[in-house]
C-alpha positions in Angstrom: 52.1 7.2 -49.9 53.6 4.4 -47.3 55.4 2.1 -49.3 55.1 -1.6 -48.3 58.6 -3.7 -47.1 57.5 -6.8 -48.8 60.2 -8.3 -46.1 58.1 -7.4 -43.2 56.6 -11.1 -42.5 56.1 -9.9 -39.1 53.9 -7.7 -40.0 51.9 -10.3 -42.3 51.9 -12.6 -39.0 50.4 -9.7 -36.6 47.4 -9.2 -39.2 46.9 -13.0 -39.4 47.0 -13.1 -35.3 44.6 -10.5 -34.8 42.7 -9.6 -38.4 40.1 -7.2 -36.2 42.7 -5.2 -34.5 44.2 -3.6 -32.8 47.0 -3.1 -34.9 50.8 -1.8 -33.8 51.1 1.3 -35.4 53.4 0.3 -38.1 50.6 -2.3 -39.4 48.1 0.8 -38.8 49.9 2.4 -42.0 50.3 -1.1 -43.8 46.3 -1.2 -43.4 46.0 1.7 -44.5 47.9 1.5 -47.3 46.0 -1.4 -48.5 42.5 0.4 -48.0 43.8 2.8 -50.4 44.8 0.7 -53.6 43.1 2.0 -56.8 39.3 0.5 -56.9 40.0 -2.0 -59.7 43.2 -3.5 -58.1 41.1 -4.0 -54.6 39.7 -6.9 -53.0 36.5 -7.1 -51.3 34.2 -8.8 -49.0 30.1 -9.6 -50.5 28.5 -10.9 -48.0 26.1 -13.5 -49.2 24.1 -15.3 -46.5 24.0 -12.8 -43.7 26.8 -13.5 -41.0 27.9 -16.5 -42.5 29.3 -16.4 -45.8 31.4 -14.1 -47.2 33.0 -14.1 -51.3 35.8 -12.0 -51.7 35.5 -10.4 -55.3 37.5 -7.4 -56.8 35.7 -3.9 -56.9 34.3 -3.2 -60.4 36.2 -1.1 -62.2 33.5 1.5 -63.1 31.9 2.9 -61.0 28.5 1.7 -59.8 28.6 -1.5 -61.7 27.5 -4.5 -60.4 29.7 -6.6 -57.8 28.8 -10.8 -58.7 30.1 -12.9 -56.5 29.7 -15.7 -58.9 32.3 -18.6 -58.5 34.8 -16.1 -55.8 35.7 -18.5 -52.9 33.6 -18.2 -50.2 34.6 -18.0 -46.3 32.3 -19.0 -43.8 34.6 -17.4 -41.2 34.7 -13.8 -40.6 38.3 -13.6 -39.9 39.4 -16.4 -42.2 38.1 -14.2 -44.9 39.6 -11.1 -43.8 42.6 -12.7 -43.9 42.2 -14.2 -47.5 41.4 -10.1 -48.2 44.8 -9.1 -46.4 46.9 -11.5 -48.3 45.4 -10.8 -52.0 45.9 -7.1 -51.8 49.4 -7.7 -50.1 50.3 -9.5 -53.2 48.8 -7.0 -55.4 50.6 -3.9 -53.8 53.9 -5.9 -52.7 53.6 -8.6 -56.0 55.2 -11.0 -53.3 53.0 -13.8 -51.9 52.5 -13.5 -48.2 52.6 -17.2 -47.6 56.0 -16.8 -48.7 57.3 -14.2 -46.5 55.7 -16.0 -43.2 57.9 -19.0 -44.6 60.8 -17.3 -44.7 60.1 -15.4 -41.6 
């Protein structure tokens, strides 16, 4: 599996450019590395008031269980909470904060 440089605050800046894409190919595999963290460990976008606000939750970790929103922050930006998405599972993967490698970077 692609292993993440947590040092790669270039590729934390590209995502927060462009969140929709399209990526270089070396954030391509960072991506897709995130997409495929274990269900319980992953962030996610609810929508709950159709195209304008999203709450980013984590996934359940059974299967088919309810996803509740409850008190999650909410986004009334589609790309602001793609970002929030990008950085949570980056910290979860990398255990670095991305705020902190754009910082330094």
């Amino acid at each position: 599996m692609y292993e993440i440089d947590p040092a790669r605050a270039d590729l934390v800046r590209e995502f927060e450019a462009n969140p929709n894409g399209p990526y270089s190919p070396e954030l391509t595999l960072v991506v897709n590395r995130l997409r495929l963290m274990p269900i319980e460990d992953r962030h996610v976008l609810v929508c709950t008031r159709q195209g304008r606000e999203w709450a980013m939750v984590r996934m359940p970790a059974r299967g088919g269980a309810p996803i509740e929103p409850g008190d999650a922050p909410r986004f009334h930006d589609a790309e602001e909470a793609a970002r929030a998405v990008f950085r949570a599972r980056w910290k979860t993967v990398t255990g670095q904060d991305p705020e902190f490698q754009q910082a330094k970077g």
